[in-house]
VOGU-377148 format. One record per residue (C-alpha): residue in one letter; residue number from 0; y negated, x negated, z negated. Coordinates in steps of 0.2 Angstrom, whole numbers. Each point is the difference from the previous one (the first is absolute). Example, Ala and Ser with C-alpha at 12.3 -4.5 7.8 and 13.67 -1.06 7.14 Angstrom:
// residues 2
SITE / A / 0 / 22 / -62 / -39
SITE / S / 1 / -17 / -6 / 3
// end
This chain:
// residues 445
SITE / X / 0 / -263 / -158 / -89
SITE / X / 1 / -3 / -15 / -9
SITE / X / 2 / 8 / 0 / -20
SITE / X / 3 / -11 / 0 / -13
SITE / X / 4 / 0 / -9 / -17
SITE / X / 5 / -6 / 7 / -18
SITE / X / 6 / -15 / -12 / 3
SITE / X / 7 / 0 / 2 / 17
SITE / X / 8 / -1 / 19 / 1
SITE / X / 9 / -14 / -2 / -15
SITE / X / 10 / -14 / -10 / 11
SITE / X / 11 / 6 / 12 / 15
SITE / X / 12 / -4 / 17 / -10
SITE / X / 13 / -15 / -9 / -4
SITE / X / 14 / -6 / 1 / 18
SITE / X / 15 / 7 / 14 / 4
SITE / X / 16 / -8 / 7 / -14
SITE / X / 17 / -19 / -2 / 8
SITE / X / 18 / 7 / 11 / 15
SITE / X / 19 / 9 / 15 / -8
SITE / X / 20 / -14 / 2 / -12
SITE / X / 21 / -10 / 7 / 15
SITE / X / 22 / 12 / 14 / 2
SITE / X / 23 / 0 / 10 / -17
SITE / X / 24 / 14 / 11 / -2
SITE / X / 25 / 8 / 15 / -10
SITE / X / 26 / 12 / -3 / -11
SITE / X / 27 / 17 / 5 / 10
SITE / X / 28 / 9 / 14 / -14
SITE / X / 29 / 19 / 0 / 1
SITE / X / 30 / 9 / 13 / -3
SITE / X / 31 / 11 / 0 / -18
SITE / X / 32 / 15 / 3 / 13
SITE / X / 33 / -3 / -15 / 8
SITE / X / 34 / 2 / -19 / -3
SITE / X / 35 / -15 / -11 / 2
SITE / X / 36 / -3 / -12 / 15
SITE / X / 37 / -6 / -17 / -6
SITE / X / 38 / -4 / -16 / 7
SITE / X / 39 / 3 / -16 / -8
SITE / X / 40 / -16 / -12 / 0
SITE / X / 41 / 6 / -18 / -6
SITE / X / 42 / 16 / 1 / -7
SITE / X / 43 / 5 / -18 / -2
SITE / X / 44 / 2 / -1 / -18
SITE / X / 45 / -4 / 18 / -12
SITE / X / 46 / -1 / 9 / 16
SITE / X / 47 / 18 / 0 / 4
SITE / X / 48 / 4 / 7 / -17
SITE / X / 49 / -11 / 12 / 2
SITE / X / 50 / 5 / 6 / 16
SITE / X / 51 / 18 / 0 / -7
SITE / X / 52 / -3 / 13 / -12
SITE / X / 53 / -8 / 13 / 10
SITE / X / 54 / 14 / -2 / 14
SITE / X / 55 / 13 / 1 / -14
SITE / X / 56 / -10 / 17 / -6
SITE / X / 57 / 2 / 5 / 19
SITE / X / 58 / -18 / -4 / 7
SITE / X / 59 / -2 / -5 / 15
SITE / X / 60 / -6 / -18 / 6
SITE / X / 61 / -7 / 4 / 15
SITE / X / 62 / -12 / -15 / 5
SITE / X / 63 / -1 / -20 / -6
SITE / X / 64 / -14 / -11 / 1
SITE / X / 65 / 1 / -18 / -5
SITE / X / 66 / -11 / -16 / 6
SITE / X / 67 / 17 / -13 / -2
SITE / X / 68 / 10 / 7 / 10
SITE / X / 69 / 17 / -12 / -6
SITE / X / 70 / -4 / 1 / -21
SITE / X / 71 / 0 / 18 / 4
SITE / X / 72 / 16 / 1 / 12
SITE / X / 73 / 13 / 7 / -12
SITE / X / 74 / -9 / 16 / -3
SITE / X / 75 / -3 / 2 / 17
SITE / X / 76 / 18 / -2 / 2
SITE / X / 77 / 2 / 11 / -13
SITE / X / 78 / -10 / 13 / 8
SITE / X / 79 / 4 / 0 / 18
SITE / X / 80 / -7 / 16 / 3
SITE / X / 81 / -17 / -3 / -5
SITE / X / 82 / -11 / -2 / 13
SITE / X / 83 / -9 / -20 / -5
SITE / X / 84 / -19 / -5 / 3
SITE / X / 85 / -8 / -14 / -4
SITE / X / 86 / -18 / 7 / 1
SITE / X / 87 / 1 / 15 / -16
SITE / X / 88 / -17 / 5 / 12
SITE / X / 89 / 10 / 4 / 14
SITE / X / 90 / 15 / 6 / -10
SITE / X / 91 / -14 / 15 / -9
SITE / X / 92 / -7 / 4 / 17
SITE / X / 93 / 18 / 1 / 10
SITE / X / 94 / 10 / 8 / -11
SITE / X / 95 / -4 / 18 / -5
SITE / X / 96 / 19 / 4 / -10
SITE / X / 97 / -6 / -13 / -16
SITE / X / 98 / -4 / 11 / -15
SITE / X / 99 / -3 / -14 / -12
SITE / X / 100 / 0 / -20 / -2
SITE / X / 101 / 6 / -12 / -13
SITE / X / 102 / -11 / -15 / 1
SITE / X / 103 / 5 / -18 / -8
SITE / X / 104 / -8 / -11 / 8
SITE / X / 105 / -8 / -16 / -9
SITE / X / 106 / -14 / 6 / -12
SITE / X / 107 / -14 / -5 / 9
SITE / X / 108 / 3 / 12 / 15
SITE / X / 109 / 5 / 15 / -9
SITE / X / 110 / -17 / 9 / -3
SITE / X / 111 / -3 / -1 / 19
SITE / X / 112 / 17 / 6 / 6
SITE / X / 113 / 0 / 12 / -15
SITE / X / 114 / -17 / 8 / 7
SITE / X / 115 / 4 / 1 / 17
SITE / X / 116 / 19 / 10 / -4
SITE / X / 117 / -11 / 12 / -10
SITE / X / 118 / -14 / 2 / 13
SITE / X / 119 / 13 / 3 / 12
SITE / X / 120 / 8 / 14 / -11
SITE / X / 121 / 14 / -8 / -7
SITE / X / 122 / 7 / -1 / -16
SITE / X / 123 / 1 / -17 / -8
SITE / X / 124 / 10 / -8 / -13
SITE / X / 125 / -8 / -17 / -2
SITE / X / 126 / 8 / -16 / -9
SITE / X / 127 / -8 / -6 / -16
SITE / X / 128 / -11 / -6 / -2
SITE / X / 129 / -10 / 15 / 9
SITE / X / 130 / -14 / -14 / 6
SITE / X / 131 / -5 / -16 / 3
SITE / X / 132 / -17 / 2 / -10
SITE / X / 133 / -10 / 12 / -13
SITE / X / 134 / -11 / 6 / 16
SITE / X / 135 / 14 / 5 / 9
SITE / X / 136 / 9 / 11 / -14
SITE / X / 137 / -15 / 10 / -2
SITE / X / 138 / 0 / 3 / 17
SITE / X / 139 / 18 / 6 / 4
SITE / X / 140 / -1 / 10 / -16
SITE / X / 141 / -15 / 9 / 9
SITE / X / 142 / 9 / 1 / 18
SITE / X / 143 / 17 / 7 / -10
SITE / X / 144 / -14 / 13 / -7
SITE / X / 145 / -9 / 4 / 15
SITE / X / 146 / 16 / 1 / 12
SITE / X / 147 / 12 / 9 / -10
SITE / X / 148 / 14 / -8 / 4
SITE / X / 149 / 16 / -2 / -15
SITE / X / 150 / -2 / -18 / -5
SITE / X / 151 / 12 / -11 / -12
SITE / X / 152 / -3 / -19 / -6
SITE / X / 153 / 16 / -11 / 0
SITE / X / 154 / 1 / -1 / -20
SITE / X / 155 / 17 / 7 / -1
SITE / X / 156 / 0 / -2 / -19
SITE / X / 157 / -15 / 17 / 0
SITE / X / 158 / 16 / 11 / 6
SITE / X / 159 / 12 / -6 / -16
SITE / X / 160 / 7 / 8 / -14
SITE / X / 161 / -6 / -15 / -12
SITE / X / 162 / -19 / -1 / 3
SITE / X / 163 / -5 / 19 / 0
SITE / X / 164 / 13 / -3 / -19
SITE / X / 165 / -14 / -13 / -2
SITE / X / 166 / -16 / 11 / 6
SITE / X / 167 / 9 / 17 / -12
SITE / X / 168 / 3 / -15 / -15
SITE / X / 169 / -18 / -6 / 2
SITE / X / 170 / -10 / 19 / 3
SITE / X / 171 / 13 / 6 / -14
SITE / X / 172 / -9 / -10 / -11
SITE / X / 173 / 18 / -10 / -9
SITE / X / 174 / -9 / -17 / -2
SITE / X / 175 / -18 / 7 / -4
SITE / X / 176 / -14 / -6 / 8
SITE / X / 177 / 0 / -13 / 13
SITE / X / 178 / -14 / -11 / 1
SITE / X / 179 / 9 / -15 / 7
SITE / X / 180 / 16 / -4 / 13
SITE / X / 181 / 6 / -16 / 5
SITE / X / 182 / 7 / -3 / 18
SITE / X / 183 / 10 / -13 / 7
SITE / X / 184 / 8 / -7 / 15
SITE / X / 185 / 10 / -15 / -5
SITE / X / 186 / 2 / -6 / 20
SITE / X / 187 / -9 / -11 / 9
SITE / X / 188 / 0 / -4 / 18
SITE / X / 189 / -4 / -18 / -3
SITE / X / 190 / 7 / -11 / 13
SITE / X / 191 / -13 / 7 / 12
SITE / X / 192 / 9 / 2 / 17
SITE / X / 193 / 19 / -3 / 2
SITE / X / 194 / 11 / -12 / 0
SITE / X / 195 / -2 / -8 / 17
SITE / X / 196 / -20 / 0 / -6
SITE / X / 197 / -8 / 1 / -16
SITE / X / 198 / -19 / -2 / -5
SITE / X / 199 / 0 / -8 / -21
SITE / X / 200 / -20 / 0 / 2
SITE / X / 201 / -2 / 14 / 7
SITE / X / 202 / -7 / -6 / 18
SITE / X / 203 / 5 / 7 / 17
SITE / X / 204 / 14 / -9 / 12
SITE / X / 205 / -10 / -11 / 12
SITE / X / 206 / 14 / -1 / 13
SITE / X / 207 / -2 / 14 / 13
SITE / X / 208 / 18 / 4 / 5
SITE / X / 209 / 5 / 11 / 14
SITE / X / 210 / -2 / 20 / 0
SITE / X / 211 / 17 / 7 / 1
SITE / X / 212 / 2 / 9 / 17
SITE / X / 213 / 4 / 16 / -10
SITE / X / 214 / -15 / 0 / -9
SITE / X / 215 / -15 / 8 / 4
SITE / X / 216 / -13 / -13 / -14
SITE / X / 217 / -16 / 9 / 5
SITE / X / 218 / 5 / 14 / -4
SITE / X / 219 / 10 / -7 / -16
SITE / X / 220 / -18 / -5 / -6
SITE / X / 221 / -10 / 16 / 5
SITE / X / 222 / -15 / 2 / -8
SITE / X / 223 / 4 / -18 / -11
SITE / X / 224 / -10 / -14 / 6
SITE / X / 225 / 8 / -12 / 15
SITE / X / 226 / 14 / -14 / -5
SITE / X / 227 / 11 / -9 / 8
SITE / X / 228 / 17 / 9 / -2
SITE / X / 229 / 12 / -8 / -15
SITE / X / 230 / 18 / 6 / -6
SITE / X / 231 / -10 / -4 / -15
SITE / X / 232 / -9 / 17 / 3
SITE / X / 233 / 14 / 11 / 7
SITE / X / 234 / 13 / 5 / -3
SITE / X / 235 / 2 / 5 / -17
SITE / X / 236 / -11 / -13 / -7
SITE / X / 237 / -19 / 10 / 3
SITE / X / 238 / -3 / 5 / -16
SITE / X / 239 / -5 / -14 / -9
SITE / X / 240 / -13 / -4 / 12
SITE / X / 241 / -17 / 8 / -4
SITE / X / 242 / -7 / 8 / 17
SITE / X / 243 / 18 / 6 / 2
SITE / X / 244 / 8 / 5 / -15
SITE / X / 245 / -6 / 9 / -20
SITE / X / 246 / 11 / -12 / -8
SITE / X / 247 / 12 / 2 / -16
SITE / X / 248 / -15 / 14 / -6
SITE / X / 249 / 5 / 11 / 18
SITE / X / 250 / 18 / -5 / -2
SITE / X / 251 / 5 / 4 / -17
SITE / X / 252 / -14 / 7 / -7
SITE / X / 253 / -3 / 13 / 12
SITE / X / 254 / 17 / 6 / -8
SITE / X / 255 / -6 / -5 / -17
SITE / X / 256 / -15 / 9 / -2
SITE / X / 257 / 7 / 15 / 6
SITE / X / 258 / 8 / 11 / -17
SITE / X / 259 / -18 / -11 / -9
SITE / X / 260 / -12 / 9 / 13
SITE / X / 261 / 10 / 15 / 0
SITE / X / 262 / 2 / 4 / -20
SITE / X / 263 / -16 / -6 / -7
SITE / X / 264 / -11 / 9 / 16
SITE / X / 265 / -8 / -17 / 6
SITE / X / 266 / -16 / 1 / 11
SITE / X / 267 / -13 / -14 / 2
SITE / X / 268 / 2 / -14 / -13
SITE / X / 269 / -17 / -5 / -6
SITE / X / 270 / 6 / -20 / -3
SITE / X / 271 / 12 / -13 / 11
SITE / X / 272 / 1 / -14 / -7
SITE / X / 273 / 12 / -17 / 5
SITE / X / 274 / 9 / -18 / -2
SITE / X / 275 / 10 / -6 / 11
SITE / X / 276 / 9 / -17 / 6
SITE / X / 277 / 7 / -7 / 16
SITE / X / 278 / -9 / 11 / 12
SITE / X / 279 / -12 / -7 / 14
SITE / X / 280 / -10 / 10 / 13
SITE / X / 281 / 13 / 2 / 10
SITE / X / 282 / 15 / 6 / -12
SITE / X / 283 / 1 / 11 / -15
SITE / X / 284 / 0 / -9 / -14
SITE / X / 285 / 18 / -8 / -10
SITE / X / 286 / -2 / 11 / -16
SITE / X / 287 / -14 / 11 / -8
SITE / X / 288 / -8 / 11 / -13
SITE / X / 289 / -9 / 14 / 2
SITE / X / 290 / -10 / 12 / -11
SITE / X / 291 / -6 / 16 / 4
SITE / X / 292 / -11 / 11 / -10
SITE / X / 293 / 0 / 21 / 4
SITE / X / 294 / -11 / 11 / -10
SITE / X / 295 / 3 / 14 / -9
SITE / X / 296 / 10 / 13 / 8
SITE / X / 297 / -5 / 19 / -4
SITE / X / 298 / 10 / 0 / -16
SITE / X / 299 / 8 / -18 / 3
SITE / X / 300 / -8 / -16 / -8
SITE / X / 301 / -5 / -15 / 9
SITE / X / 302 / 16 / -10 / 5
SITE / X / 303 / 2 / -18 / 4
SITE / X / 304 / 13 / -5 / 13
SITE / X / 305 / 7 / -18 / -2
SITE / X / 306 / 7 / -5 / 18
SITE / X / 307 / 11 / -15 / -2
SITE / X / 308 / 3 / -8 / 17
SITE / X / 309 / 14 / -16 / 2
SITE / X / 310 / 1 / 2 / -19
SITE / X / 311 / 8 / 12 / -14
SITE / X / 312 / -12 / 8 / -13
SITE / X / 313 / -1 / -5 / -17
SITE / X / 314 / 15 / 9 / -12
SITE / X / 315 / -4 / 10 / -13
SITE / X / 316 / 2 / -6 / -16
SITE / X / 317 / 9 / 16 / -9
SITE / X / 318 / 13 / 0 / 16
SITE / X / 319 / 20 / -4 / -3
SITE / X / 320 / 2 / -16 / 7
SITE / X / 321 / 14 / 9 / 10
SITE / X / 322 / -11 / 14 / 7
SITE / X / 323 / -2 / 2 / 18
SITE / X / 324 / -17 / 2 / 9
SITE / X / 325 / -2 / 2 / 18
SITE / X / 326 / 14 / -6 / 12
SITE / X / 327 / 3 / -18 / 6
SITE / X / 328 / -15 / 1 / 13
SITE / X / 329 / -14 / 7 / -11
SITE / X / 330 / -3 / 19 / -9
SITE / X / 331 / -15 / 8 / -12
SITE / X / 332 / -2 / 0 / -17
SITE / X / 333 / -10 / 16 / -6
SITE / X / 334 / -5 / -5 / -19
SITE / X / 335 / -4 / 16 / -9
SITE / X / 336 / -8 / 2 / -15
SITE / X / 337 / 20 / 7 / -7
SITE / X / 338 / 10 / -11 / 10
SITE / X / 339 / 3 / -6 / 17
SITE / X / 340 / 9 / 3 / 16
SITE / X / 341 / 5 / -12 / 13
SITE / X / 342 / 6 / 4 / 20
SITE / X / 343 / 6 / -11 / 14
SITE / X / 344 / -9 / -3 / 14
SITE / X / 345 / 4 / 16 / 7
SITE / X / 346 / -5 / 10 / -14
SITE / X / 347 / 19 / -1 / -4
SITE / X / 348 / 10 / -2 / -16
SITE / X / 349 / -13 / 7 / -12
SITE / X / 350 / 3 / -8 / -19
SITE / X / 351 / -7 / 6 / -15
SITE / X / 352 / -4 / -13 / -13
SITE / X / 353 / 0 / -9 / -11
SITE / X / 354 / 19 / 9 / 1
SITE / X / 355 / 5 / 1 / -18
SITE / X / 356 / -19 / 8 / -4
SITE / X / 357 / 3 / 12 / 13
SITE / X / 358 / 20 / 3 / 3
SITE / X / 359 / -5 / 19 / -7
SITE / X / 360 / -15 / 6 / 10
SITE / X / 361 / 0 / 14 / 8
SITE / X / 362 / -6 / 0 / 20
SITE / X / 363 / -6 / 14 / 7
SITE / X / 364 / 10 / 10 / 13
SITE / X / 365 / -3 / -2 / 20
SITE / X / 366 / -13 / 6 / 4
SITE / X / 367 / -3 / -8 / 17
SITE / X / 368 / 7 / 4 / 16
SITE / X / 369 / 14 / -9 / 4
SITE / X / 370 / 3 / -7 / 17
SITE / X / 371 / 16 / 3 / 9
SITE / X / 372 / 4 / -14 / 13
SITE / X / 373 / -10 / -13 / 4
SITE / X / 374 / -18 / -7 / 1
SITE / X / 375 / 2 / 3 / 18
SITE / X / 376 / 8 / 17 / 0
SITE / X / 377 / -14 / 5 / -12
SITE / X / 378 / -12 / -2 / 13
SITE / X / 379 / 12 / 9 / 14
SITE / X / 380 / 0 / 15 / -12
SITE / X / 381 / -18 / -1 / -1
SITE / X / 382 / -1 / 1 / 19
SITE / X / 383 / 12 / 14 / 2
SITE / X / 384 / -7 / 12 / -14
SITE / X / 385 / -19 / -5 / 1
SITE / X / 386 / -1 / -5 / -17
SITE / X / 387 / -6 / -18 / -7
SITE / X / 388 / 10 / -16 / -2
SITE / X / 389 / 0 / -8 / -16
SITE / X / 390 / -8 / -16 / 4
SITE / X / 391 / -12 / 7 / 12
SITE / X / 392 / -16 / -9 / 6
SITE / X / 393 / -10 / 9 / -11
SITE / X / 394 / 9 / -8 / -16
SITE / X / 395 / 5 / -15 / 8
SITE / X / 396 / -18 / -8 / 6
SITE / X / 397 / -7 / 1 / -14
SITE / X / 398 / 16 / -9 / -7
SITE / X / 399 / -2 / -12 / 13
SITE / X / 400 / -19 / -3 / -3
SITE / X / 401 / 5 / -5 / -19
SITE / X / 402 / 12 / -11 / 6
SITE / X / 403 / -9 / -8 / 12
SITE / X / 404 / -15 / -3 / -11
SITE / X / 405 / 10 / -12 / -10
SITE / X / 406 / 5 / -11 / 16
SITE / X / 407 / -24 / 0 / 3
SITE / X / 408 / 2 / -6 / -20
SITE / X / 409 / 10 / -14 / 1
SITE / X / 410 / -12 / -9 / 11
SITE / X / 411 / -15 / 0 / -12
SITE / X / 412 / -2 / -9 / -18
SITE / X / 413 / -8 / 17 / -8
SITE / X / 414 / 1 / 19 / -5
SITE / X / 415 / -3 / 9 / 15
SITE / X / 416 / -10 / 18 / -1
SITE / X / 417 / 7 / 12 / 10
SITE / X / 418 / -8 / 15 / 8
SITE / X / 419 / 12 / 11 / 5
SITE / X / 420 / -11 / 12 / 9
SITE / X / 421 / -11 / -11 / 11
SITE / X / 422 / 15 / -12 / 2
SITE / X / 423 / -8 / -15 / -6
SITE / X / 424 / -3 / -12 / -13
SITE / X / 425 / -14 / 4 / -9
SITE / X / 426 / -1 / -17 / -8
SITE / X / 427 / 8 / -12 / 13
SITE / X / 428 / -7 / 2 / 18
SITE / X / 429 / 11 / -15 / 5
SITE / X / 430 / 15 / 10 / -5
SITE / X / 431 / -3 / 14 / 9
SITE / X / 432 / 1 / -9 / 17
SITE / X / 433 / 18 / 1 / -4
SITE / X / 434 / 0 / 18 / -1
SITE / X / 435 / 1 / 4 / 16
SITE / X / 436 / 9 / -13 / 13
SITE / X / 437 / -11 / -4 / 18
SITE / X / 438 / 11 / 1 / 13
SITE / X / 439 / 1 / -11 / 16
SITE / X / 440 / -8 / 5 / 16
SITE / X / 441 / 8 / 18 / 7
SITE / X / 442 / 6 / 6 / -14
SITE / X / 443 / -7 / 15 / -12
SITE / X / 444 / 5 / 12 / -14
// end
């Protein structure tokens, strides 16, 4: 069997996804006595990581399907006894033993590889961020729903101590009323490419080397329109590329928005607005801002969320010059109407400030669940007892459709109106063409 790649196993999944769609299946329970039989799908970068936790909780890697079959050659080492496709359509119809699949593909192939795990009654735990557009996380949220299968997003931060201290701080009620938070992520992926090839304008490579002979590049690409294979593309460097990657906003923010979403119970944000710099129609931009507006909430006022992308936020005027916000990547800034509190990108390191004004608030007890283990584990628990994962589908699409919104913002000079239930802009038809991505030829959700 041929080895396959992160990238590679993505566009393959994303064929094999059309086929096993075909053939719906129940959701396969497993016993709380036994371990559960997963197979790896892309596992060139996150994947392995992910795959090492579960085998270190005593899972079983039973299967491993990957396009590049040489950038995914040490976990195949690694796991001799998997059994290794290429084709993640022939791997759901041969191999009747896999329980569940981790998917981390590249983002542009994760809806249809995600669908086609769930159709065939797998569980899934997919890499953020969950999809490649907004279309496509409505439509996984719906097939988690309508399958039934335990389903877990890769934000790893959702199944940590310090942003359910953040969600208890904010629902608590210690900094008053919220109706603003800044985000940031202070990274850039600026040189576009690598360093054997990099795009400063944001065009695409003009030379057309040769496809490595352990790559499979039609399947790399999937549903993505055709191109000439790059190393500018894969590995590793995808996601600052438009029809294959979300950008800094599915990287970091996925992570970011996560204890935001969570503690202030986000939905559909009625506004996007954005600036950016550097970007092209090709790559996500070099740096950006954007503004999101969300209505009122039940009992919860309308809120602003401030995303800071390439840059760092304004400070706050009445902070300690010595105070820290966030982490050296990026973090939040919840500004209350009684103070503050900032995270990391992880929902980590929760601070209350400004620190002297609030060294002698009280926090409220835990009150939230928390998770023993990892992200990964979680959902493996959820598996074995029936039960829900934390970042399950039906929390993390919607998630993802927020953040994703942001990326359709950056590419218009105005305030874009969302409709949330008709999955459009009511004010912008031109932005709505982003919405939902048209695949190439032979290729479907």
């Amino acid at each position: 069997m041929q080895k396959l790649s992160r990238r590679q196993f993505m566009s393959q999944s994303m064929v094999t996804g059309v086929t096993a769609t075909a053939v719906l299946g129940a959701a396969k329970r497993v016993s709380a006595s036994e371990k559960v039989n997963v197979a790896g799908i892309g596992f060139g970068g996150m994947g392995s990581g992910n795959l090492r936790a579960l085998t270190q909780a005593g899972h079983n890697i039973v299967a491993l399907c990957d396009v590049d079959h040489d950038y995914a050659g040490p976990v195949f080492k690694a796991l001799p006894d998997a059994k290794q496709y290429t084709d993640y359509r022939v791997m759901l119809e041969k191999q009747k033993d896999i329980d569940a699949v981790v998917i981390a593909t590249p983002d542009h192939t994760h809806a249809i590889i995600t669908m086609a795990a769930m159709e065939a009654g797998k569980h899934v735990y997919c890499q953020k961020p969950l999809t490649h557009d907004v279309f496509e996380a409505r439509r996984v949220a719906e097939g988690a729903a309508r399958t039934g299968v335990v389903t877990q997003m890769g934000i790893q931060g959702h199944s940590g101590d310090g942003g359910r201290q953040v969600v208890e701080w904010i629902q608590g009620g210690v900094i008053g009323e919220v109706k603003e938070v800044d985000a940031w992520c202070s990274l850039s992926y600026y040189p576009w490419g690598h360093a054997s090839w990099s795009s400063t304008h944001g065009e695409r490579p003009t030379e057309t080397p040769a496809i490595p002979e352990s790559l499979d590049w039609d399947l790399w690409l999937g549903p993505a329109k055709e191109r000439p294979y790059h190393s500018c593309y894969h590995p590793r460097t995808w996601r600052s590329w438009l029809d294959f990657g979300c950008g800094m906003m599915g990287d970091r923010g996925a992570h970011t928005f996560d204890p935001i979403c969570w503690a202030l119970d986000l939905k559909h944000p009625e506004s996007i607005e954005a600036s950016s710099m550097g970007g092209s129609d090709e790559i996500h931009p070099l740096s950006s801002v954007v503004r999101y507006v969300f209505p009122k909430r039940g009992a919860l006022p309308p809120v602003r969320i401030n995303w800071y992308e390439g840059l760092l936020p304004p400070r706050p005027s009445d902070l300690a010059d010595n105070e820290v916000m966030g982490n050296v990547e990026g973090g939040s800034l919840f500004k209350g109407s009684k103070g503050y509190i900032s995270c990391g990108v992880y929902g980590e390191n929760p601070r209350l400030h400004p620190e002297a004004q609030m060294k002698d608030v009280k926090t409220p007890d835990a009150s939230l669940p928390r998770i023993k283990g990892t992200h990964e584990e979680d959902w493996a628990n959820a598996i074995l007892n029936n039960t829900k994962a934390g970042a399950d589908f039906a929390y993390s699409g919607p998630l993802t459709e927020i953040v994703l919104l942001g990326n359709i913002a950056k590419r218009f000079n105005k305030r874009l109106q969302w409709d949330g239930e008709k999955i459009e802009f009511s004010n912008a038809p031109e932005a709505t063409e982003f919405v939902r991505t048209k695949y190439r030829k032979g290729w479907s959700l």
